[in-house]
N, C-alpha and C positions, 0 to 999 in steps of 0.2 A: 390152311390158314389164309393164303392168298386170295382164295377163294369166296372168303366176307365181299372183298372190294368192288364185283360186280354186283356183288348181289344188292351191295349198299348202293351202288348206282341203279340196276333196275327200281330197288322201292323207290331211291330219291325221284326217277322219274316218273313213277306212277303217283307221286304227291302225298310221300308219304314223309312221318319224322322218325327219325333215327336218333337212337341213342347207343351210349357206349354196349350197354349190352346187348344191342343187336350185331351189334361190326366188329366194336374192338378188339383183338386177339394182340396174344404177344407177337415183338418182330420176330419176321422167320431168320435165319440165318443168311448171312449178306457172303458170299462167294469173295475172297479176295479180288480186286482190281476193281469190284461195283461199288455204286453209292446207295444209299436205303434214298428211299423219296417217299416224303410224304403227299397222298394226294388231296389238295384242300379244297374246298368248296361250298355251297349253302347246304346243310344237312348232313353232307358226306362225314364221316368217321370210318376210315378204312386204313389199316394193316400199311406200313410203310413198303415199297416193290421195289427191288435192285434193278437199277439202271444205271450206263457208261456211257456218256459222251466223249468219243474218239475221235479226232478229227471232223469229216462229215455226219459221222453217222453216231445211230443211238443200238446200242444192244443189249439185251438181255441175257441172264445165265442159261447155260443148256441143260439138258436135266431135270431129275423131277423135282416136282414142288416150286417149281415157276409157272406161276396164273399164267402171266401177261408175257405172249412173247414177241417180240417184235419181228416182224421179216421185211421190212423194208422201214428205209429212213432217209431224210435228209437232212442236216442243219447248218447253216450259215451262222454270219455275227449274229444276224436280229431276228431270224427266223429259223422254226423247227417242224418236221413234219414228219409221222412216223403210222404204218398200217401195222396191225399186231393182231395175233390170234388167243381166244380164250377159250376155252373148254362150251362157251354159251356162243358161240361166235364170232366174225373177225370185228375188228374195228378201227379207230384213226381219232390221230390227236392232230392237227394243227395251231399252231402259236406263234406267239412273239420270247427272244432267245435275249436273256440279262444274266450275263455268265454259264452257271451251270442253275438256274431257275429258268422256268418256262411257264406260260401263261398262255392259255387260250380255249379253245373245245376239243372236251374229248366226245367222239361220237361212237355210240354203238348200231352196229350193220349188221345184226341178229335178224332172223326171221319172226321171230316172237317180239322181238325188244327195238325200234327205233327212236332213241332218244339221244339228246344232246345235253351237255350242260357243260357251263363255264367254268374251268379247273386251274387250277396251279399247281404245277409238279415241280416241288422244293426239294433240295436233299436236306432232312431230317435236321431238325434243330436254328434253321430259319426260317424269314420269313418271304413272301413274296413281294416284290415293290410292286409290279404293275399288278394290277387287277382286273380278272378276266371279264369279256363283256363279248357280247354281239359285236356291238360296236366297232371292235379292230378288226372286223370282216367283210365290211360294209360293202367293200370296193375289193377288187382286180385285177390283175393285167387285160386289157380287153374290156373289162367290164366295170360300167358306171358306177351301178344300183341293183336291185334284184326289188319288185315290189311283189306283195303277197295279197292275194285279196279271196276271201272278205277278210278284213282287219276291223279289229275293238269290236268284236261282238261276242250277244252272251246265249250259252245253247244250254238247254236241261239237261242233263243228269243223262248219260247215253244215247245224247242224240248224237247223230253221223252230221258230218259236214264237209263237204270237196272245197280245197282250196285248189286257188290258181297261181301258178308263179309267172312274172315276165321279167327277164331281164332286157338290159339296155347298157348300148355300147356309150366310150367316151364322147361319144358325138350325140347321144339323147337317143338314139334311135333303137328302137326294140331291135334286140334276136330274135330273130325266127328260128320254130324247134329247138328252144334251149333243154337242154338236157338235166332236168333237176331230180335233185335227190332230196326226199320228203324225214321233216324228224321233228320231235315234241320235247318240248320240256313241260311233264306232266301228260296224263292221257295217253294215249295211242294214235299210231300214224300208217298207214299201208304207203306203198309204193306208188301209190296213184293221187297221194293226196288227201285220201279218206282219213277225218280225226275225227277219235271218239274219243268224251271225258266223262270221266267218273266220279270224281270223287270234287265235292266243291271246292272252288277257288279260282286261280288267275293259271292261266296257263298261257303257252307259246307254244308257236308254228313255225318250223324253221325249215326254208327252201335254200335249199346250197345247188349253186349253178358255177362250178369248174371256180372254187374255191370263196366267190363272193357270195353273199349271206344277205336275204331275206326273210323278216319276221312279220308274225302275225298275231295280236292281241286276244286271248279270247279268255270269257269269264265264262264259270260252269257255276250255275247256281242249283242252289242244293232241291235232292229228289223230294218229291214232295210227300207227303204221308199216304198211302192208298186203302190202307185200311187201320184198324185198331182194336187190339186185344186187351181185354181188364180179365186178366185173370182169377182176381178175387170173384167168389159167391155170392153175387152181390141180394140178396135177400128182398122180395114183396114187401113185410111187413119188419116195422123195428119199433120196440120197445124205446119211450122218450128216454135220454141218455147215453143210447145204443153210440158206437162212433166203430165206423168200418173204414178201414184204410183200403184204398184202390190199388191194382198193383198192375200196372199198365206198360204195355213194350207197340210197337205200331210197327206195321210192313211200309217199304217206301217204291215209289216206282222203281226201282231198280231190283226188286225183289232180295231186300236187307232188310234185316230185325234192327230195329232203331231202339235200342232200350234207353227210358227216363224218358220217353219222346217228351216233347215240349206241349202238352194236351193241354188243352181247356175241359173244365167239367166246373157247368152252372148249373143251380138248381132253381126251379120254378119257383118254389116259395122259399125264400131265406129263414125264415121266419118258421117255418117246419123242421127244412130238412137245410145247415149252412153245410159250406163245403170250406176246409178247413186242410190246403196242401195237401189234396187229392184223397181227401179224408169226410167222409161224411159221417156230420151230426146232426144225431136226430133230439130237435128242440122243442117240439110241442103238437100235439096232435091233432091230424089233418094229412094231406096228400102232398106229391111233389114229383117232379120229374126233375131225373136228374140226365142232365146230356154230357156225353165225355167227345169231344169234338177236336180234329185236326186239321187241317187244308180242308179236302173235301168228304174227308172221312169220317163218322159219327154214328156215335150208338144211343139208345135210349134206357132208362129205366123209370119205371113207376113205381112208388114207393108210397105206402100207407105207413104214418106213425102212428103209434097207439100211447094211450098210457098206461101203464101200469098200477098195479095194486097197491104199491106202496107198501113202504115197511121195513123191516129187515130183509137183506139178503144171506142166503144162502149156497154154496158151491156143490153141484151135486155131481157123483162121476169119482170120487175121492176112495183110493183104495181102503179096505178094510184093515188091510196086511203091509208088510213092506213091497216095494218093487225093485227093479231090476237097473242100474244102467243101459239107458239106453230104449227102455222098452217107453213106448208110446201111450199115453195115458189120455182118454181125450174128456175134458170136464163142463161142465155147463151148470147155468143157473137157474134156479127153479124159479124162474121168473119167465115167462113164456117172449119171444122175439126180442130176449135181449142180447145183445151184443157188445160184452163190456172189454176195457182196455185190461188185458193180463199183464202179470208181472211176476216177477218171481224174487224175495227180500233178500237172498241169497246169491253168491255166487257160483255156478256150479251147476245150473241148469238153466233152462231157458220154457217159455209160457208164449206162445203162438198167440196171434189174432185168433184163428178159430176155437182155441181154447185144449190147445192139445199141449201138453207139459211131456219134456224128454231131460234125465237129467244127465250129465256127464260124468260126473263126479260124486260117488257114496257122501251121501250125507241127509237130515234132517231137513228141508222144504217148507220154506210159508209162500201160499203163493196165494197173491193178490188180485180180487177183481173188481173194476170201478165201474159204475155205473152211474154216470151223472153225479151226485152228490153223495149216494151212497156206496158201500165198502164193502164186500165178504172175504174174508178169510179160510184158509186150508192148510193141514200141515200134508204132509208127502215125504214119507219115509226112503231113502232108495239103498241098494246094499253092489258091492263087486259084482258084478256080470260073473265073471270066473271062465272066461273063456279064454285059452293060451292054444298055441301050437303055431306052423306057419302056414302062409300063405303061397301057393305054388298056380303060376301061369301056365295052364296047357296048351295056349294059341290064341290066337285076334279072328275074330270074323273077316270078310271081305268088304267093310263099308267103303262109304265113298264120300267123307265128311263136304259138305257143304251142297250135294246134289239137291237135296229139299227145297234149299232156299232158291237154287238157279231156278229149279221148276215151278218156284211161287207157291211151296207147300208150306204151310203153317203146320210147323214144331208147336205141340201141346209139352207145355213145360212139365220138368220132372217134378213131385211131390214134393212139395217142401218138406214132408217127413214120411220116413217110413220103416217098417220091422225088421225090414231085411237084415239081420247078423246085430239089427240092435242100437242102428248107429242113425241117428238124423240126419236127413239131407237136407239142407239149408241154403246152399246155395243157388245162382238161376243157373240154369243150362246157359251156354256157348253158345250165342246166337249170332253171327259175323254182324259186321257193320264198319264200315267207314266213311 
């Protein structure tokens, strides 16, 4: 259980949001003579940790099912300071002391994880008066200032950057070889100084030199589009009335599936072919290019509309007999390059863009195709599947979820329908991104 509360600190510091259902657990059991403390903070939602304030010192229970255990502490009236070990690594709180509430930075000293962020450690059911900040760090015994440089700048999306710390004594004067230890709030930090950010937004650099605190400003702005996928069919020619919905996800430099990317797609003639929320209709005939364009990434198409014969429509593809739940039925109109909007009047199954009908549910079917101003109609019988027994797991492959994308391999989406055991698949593949 204890175990949420790092983890809610690693995401919070990779710049991530958190909600109760990622962290919150019930409290665990509080050992006589400890207090429950809640840890507060911006994002954090973590599991209340027993701790004792005893004269100087802060302690934790022994035994199992304690996260966070402290092994060294100090605390006075106005100040608190404690090293403590977690299953991910050691770490260290320092603060400002208002009873038995505490305010200040908790940091993690993980080899995977250097990050900081400004906490209040309440016992359970109040609240904190001071409010944690950089700020009540600024200064030291010995020490002025601590400055960070480069400060307020903004780096792409996994770009590296070496910061530098100097400190300076009460007298102005730099230390020489001050001894700093490197940490983020947000992003990643090595030991050397090296920050890398991920994910956009505002992040901090924090240089701690023998307990005074230097920050550094820096913006990540977001990775830019590198390439771009429309996985619809997008078709040469279209029948006047035709209207093809785009279905577009975009790769970003950081090699992440951006689904709903934020695309432009204009078309050369309005007046042929409009584009209508990433939706193209074809209005009257003639030619048109259509461009679906990101940052620097874009595709083409060329597209002839035609007109059509006119007339009545008809749906062709419509079974003779009943069908099956489940089973795949794919229908068209005898109308040649048309592409009309499907529908189904019922509840109960579903009618695709390409014109493939799956129902869910036994029952009678009208399913509807539009095309510009005219209508066809269909019925579609469907009956029980009839398929019972259970389903038994004999083992997991060896995969390795997310290797494709670090490699910058484009995932071809799965089927938006198919036979297998009868059942559509509809929805998109797991494509990460943040």
């Amino acid at each position: 259980m204890l175990r949420h509360s790092l983890i809610v600190l690693i995401a919070m510091a990779a710049g991530l949001t958190l909600t109760s259902h990622a962290s919150a657990q019930d409290a665990p059991t509080v050992p006589a003579g400890f207090t429950p403390y809640q840890l507060i903070g911006e994002g954090i939602n973590a599991p209340p940790m027993p701790f004792k304030i005893e004269g100087d010192k802060i302690t934790t229970p022994e035994g199992p099912g304690t996260f966070v255990r402290v092994t060294d502490s100090q605390v006075t009236d106005d100040r608190a300071r404690m090293e403590f070990d977690t299953p991910f690594g050691p770490g260290r709180f320092i603060g400002t002391r208002d009873g038995d509430t505490l305010a200040g930075l908790w940091f993690s000293l993980g080899e995977e994880a250097r990050f900081v962020l400004p906490v209040a450690l309440v016992p359970v059911g109040q609240q904190p008066r001071v409010k944690p900040s950089f700020e009540m760090f600024r200064s030291a015994p010995g020490i002025s200032r601590v400055e960070v440089v480069p400060n307020n700048i903004t780096l792409d999306s996994e770009q590296s950057q070496r910061f530098v710390a100097r400190a300076y004594d009460e007298a102005g004067s730099e230390i020489a070889d001050s001894d700093v230890e490197w940490f983020s709030l947000g992003g990643t930090i090595n030991e050397a100084g090296d920050f890398v950010g991920m994910n956009a937004g505002e992040r901090v650099v924090v240089a701690v030199v023998s307990n005074a605190i230097g920050t550094a400003a820096v913006t990540i702005s977001s990775p830019r589009i590198e390439s771009i996928s429309v996985y619809t069919d997008v078709p040469s020619r279209l029948a006047v009335g035709s209207r093809v919905p785009l279905e577009i996800d975009a790769l970003n430099s950081i090699h992440r599936w951006v689904l709903d990317p934020a695309v432009q797609v204009v078309s050369s003639a309005p007046d042929v072919i409009m584009v209508d929320a990433h939706t193209l209709v074809a209005q009257s005939p003639g030619r048109a290019t259509v461009t679906v364009s990101a940052d620097d990434a874009a595709t083409e198409y060329n597209i002839s509309v035609v007109a059509g014969p006119g007339g009545p429509l008809s749906i062709g593809g419509v079974p003779s007999g009943v069908i099956r739940t489940g089973d795949v039925v794919k229908l068209t109109l005898t109308e040649d390059h048309a592409h009309p909007v499907w529908s189904v009047a019922q509840a109960g199954a579903e009618a695709y863009s390409d014109g493939s009908f799956v129902a869910e549910r036994p029952g009678r079917y009208t399913v509807v195709a539009v095309l510009g101003d005219r209508v066809a109609t269909a019925s579609i019988e469907a009956v029980e599947r009839g398929v019972s027994g259970r389903i038994h797991i004999n083992g997991h492959g060896p995969g390795q979820p997310g290797a494709d994308r670090r490699a910058g391999v484009r995932r071809p989406r799965r089927k938006r329908r198919q036979g297998v055991g009868g059942w559509p698949v509809v929805g998109r593949d797991a494509r990460g991104g943040n």
